[in-house]
C-alpha positions as CSV (number, residue, x, y, z in Angstrom):
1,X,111.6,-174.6,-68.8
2,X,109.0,-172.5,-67.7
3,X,111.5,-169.4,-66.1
4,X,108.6,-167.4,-64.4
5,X,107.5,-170.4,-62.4
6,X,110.9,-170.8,-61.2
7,X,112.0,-167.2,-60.3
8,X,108.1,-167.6,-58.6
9,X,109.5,-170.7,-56.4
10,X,113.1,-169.4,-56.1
11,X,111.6,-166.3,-54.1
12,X,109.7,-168.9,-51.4
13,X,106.7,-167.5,-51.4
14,X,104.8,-170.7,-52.4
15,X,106.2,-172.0,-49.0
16,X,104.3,-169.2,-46.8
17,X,101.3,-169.6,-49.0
18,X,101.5,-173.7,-48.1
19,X,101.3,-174.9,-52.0
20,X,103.2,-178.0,-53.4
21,X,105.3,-178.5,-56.0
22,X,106.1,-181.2,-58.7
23,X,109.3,-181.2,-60.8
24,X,109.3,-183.8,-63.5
25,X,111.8,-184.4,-66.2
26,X,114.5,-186.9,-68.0
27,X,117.8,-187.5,-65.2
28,X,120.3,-184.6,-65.9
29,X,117.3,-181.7,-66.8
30,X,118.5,-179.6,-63.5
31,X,115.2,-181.1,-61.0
32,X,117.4,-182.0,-58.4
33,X,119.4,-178.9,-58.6
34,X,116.6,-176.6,-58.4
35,X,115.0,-178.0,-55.7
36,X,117.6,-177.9,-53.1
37,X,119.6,-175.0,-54.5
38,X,115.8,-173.1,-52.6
39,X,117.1,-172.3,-49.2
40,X,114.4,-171.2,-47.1
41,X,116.0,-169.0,-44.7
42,X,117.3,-166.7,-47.3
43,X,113.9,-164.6,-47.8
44,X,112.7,-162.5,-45.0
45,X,109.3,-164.1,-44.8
46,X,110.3,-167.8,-45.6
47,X,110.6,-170.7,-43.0
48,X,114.2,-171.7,-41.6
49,X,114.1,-175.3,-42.0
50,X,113.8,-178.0,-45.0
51,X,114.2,-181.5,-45.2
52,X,115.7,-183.5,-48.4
53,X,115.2,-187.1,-48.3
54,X,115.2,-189.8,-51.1
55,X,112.2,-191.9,-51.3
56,X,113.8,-195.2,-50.5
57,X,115.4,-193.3,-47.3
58,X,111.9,-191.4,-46.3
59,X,110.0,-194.7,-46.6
60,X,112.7,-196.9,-44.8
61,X,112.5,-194.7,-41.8
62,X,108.8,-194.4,-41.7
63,X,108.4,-198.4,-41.7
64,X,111.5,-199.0,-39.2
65,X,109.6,-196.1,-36.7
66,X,106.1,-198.1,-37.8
67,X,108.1,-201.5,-36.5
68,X,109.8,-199.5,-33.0
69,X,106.2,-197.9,-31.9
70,X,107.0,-194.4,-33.5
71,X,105.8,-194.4,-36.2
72,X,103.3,-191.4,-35.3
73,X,105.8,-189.0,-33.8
74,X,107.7,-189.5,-37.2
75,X,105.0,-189.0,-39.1
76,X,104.6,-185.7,-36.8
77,X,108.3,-184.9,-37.5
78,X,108.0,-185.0,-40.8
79,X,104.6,-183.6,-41.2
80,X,105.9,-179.9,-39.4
81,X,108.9,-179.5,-41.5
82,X,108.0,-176.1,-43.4
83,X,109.3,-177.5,-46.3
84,X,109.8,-181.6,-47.4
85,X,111.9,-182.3,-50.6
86,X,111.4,-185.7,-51.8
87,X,114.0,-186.0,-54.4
88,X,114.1,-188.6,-56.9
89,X,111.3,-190.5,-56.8
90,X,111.0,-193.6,-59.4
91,X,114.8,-194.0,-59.7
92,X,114.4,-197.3,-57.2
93,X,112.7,-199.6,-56.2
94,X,109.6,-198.8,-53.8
95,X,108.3,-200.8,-50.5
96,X,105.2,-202.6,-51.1
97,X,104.0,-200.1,-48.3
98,X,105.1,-196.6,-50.4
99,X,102.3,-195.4,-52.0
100,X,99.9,-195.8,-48.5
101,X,103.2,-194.2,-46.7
102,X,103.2,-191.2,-48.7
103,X,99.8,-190.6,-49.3
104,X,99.5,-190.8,-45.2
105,X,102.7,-187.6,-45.5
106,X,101.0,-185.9,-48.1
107,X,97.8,-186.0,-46.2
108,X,99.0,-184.8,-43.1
109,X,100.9,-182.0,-44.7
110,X,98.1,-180.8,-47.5
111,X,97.8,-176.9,-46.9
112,X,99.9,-177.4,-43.2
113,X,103.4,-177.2,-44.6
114,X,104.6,-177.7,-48.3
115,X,106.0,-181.1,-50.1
116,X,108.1,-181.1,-53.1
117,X,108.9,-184.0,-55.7
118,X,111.2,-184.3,-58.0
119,X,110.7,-187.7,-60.4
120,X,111.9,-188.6,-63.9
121,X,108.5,-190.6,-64.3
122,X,105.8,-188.8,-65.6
123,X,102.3,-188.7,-63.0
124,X,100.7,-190.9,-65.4
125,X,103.3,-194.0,-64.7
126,X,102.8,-193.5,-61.2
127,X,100.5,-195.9,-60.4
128,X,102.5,-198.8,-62.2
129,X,105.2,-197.6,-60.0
130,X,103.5,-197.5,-56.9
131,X,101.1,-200.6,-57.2
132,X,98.4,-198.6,-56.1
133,X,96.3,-196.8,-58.2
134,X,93.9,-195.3,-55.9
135,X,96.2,-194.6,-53.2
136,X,98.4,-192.5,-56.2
137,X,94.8,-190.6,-57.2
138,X,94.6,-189.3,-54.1
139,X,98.1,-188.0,-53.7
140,X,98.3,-186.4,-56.3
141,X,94.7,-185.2,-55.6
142,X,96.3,-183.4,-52.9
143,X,99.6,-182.4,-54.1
144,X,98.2,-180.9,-57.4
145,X,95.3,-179.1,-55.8
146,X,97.5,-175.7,-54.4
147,X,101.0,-177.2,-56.6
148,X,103.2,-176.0,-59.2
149,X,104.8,-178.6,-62.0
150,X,107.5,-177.7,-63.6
151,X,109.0,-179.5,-66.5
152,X,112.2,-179.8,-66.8
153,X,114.6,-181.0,-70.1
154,X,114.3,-182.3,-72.7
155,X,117.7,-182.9,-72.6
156,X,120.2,-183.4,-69.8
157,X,122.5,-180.9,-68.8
158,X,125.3,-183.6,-68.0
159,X,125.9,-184.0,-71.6
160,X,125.6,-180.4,-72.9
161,X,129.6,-179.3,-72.6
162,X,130.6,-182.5,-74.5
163,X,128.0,-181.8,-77.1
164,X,129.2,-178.1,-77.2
165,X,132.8,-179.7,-77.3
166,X,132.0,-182.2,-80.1
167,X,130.2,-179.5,-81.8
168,X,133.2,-177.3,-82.2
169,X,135.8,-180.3,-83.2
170,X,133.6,-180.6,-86.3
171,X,134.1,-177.0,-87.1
172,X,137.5,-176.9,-87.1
């Protein structure tokens, strides 16, 4: 893993600045972990508030405030928070609604506030997962224009101590 960039993103200052970021790797490589381990509120100059929300979750409640007549003051909710974790995204199913959901977030909140993803599908399998090619284009147009990726792994962290473990039965 790229250690700079995430001492750069630990400190928060990508949050005052407004930029994105992107972490992508195999399940177990720490993505999850790094992303809400950031607490905001910790640095001087950064924001006090965060959100963490799974995709299935986030999208859910954006169609069930579309289907109660909120849908915009949602959308306005969620389009203030300083900073938006959407954490796991790929490991379910998506509504056939998702990728015109999120690219409606993202736009909202491109250089307002900053969004972070966390996926164990690589940007170029996006689309397949989505459904929607163009509307996946153009949010990741926006979310790479002022973001960070980080890649995480290879391999996961999970499995490490029983390698180390295994590792040292065969030694002896």
């Amino acid at each position: 893993m790229n250690r700079r960039l995430i001492y750069d993103l630990a400190a928060g200052d990508f949050i005052n600045r407004r930029e994105d970021a992107l972490f992508l790797g195999p399940p177990g490589t720490g993505k999850s972990h790094l992303a809400q381990g950031h607490r905001p509120g910790r640095h001087p100059a950064g924001p006090s508030r965060k959100s963490i929300a799974r995709p299935t979750s986030l999208l859910e409640e954006i169609i069930d405030a579309s289907v109660e007549g909120t849908r915009k003051e949602r959308m306005a909710d969620l389009a203030s928070v300083p900073l938006l974790i959407v954490d796991d995204l790929g490991m379910r199913k998506l509504p056939p609604s998702a990728a015109e959901d999120l690219l409606e977030l993202v736009m909202r909140r491109y250089e307002r506030a900053s969004t972070l993803f966390t996926s164990n599908r690589p940007v170029e399998d996006w689309g397949k997962l989505f459904g929607d090619a163009a509307a996946v284009a153009a949010l990741l147009d926006r979310l790479l224009h002022h973001g960070h990726v980080l890649k995480c792994g290879p391999r996961s962290w999970r499995t490490r101590p029983q390698e180390n473990l295994h590792q040292q039965e065969a030694k002896e």
